[in-house]
C-alpha positions as CSV (number, residue, x, y, z in Angstrom):
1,X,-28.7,16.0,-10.0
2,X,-30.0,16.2,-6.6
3,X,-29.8,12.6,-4.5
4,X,-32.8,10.9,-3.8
5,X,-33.7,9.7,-0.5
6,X,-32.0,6.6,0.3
7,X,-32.9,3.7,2.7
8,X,-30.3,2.9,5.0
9,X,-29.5,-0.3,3.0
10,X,-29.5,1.7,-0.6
11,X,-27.1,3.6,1.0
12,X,-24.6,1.3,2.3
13,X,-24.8,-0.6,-0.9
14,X,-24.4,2.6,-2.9
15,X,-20.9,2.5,-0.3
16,X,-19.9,-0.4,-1.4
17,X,-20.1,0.1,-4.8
18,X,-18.5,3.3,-4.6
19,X,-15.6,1.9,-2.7
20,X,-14.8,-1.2,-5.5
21,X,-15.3,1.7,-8.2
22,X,-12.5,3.9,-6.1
23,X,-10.6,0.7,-5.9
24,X,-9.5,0.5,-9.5
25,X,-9.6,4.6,-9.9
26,X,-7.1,6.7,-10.7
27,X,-8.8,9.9,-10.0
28,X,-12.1,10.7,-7.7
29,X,-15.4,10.1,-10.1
30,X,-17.5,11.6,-8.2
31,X,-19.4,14.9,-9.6
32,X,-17.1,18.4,-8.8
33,X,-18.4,19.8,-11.5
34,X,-19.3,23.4,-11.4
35,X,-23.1,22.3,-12.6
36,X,-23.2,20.4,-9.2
37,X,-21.5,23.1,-7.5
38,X,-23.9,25.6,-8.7
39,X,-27.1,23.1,-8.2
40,X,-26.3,22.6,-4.2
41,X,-25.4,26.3,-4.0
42,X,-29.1,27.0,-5.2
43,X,-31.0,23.8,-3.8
44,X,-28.6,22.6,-1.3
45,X,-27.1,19.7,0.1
46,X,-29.3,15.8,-0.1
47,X,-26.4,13.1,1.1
48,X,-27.4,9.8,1.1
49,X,-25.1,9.2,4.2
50,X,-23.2,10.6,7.1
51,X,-19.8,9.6,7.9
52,X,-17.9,9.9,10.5
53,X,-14.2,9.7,10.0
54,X,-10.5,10.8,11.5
55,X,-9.4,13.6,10.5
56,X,-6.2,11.8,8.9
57,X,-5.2,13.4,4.9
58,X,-5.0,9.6,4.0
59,X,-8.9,9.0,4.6
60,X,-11.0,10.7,2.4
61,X,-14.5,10.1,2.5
62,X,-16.0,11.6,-0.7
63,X,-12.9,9.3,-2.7
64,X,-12.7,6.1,-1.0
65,X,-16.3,5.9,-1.8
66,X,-16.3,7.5,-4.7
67,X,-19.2,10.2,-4.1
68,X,-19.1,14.0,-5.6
69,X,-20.6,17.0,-4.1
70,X,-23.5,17.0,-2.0
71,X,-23.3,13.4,-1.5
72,X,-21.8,12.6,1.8
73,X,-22.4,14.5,5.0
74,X,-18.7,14.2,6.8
75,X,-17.7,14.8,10.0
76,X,-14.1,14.9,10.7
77,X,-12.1,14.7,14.1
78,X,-8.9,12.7,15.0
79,X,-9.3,9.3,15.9
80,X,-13.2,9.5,15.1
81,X,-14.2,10.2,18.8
82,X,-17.7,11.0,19.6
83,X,-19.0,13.8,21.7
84,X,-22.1,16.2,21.8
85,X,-20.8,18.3,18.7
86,X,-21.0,15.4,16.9
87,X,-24.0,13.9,17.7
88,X,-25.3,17.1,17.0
89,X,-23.9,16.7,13.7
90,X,-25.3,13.2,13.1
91,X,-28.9,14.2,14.9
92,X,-28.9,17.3,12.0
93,X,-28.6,15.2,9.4
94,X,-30.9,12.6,9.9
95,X,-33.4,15.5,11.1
96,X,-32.9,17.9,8.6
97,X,-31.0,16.6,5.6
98,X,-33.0,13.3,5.2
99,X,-30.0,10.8,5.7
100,X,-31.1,7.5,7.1
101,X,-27.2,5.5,7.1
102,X,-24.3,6.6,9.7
103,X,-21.1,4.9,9.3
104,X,-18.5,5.3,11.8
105,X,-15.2,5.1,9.6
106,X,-11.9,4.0,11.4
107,X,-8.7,3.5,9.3
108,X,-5.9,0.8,9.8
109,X,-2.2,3.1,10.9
110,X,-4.3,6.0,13.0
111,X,-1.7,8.3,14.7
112,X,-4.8,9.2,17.0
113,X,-4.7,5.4,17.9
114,X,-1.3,4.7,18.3
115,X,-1.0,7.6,20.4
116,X,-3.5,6.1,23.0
117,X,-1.9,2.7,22.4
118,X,2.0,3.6,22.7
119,X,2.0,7.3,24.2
120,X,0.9,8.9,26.9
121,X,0.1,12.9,25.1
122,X,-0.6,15.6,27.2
123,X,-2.8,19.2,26.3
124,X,-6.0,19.1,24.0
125,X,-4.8,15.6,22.5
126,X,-5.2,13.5,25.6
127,X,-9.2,13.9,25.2
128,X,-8.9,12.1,22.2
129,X,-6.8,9.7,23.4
130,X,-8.3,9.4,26.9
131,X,-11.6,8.7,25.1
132,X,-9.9,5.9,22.5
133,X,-8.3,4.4,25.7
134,X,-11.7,4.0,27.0
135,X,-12.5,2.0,23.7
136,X,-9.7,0.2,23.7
137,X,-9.2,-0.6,27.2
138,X,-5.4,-2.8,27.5
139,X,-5.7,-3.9,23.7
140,X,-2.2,-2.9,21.8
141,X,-3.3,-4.3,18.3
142,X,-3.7,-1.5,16.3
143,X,-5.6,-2.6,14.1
144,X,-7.7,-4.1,16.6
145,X,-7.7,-0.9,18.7
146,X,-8.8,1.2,15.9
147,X,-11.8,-1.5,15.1
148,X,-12.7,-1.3,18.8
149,X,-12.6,2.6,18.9
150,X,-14.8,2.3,15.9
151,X,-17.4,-0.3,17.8
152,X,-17.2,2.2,20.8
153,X,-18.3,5.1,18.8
154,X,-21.3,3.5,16.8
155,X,-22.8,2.3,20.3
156,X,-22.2,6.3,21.4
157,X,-24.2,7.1,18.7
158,X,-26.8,4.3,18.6
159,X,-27.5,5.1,22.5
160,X,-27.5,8.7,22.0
161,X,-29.7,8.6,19.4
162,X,-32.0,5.7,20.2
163,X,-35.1,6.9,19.5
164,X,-34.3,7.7,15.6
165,X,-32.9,4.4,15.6
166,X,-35.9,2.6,16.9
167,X,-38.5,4.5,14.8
168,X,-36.5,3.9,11.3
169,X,-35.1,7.1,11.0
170,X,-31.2,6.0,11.5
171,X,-29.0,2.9,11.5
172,X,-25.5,3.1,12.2
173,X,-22.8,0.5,11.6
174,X,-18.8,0.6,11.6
175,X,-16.1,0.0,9.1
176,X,-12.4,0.0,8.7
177,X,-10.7,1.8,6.2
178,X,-7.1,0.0,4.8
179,X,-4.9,2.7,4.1
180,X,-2.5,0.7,2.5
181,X,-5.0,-1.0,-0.2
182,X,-7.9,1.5,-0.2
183,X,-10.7,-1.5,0.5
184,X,-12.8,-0.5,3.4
185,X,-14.1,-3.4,5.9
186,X,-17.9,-3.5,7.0
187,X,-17.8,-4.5,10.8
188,X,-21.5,-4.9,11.4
């Protein structure tokens, strides 16, 4: 039951897969079960990747690519920003959980994005949105925006964490979720 250790490459091609499989799916195939829930209970948690994602109820992870329990190590924030908390997050599971793949997953239609696009917002929001305007600088594509924020964030994390990167022990790469036809786009 429990995932073996994936290269960074097994991983993103275990991704893809996942994503054609969720594609034609009706319903989530990953494992819920309560043998799996019982299993990472006792023997915790082995993902074969981290994702990073907005915190949007449209984009989920674990179904678009079509992983169960213990699979994916997600982190969620709106407009999938980057700062300490979650590098930590990404530095913990490379370190500690084994996972060698981070991918940095935007989505086409992100509020969080068209907020730093169209809007100026004001309280806790404008961090997000001053950080995505930092991404983005003067682009108003929003699709284009949101692949930008997304390039912005895996060169946060590649920087941060250069020295994982450069001994093996991480690679990070970006992709763009389609909302509107579930397919998710590779960027790098």
């Amino acid at each position: 039951m429990q995932t073996q250790k994936l290269s960074a490459a097994e991983a993103l091609d275990k991704l893809k897969e996942g994503n054609k499989r969720y594609l034609a799916a009706a319903s989530n195939p990953g494992d819920v079960s309560p043998q799996i829930r019982q299993y990472t209970c006792e023997n915790g948690q082995s993902p074969y990747a981290t994702v990073i994602t907005c915190s949007d109820s449209r984009v989920i992870p674990e179904a678009v690519f079509s992983a169960g329990i213990g699979e994916l190590f997600t982190i969620r924030v709106a407009g999938n920003v980057m700062d300490h908390h979650q590098l930590g997050s990404v530095e913990y599971a490379a370190d500690h959980l084994g996972t060698k793949l981070v991918v940095v997953l935007g989505h086409t239609n992100c509020g969080a994005v068209g907020a730093a696009v169209h809007h100026d917002p004001s309280g806790f929001v404008k961090y997000i949105t001053d950080e995505i305007r930092r991404a983005i600088g003067d682009e108003k594509d929003e699709t284009k925006a949101s692949c930008l924020n997304v390039q912005r964030s895996v060169s946060i994390i590649r920087e941060s964490l250069k020295e994982m990167a450069d001994r093996g022990d991480l690679t990070v790469c970006g992709a763009l979720y389609h909302i509107d036809s579930g397919e998710v786009e590779f960027l790098d």
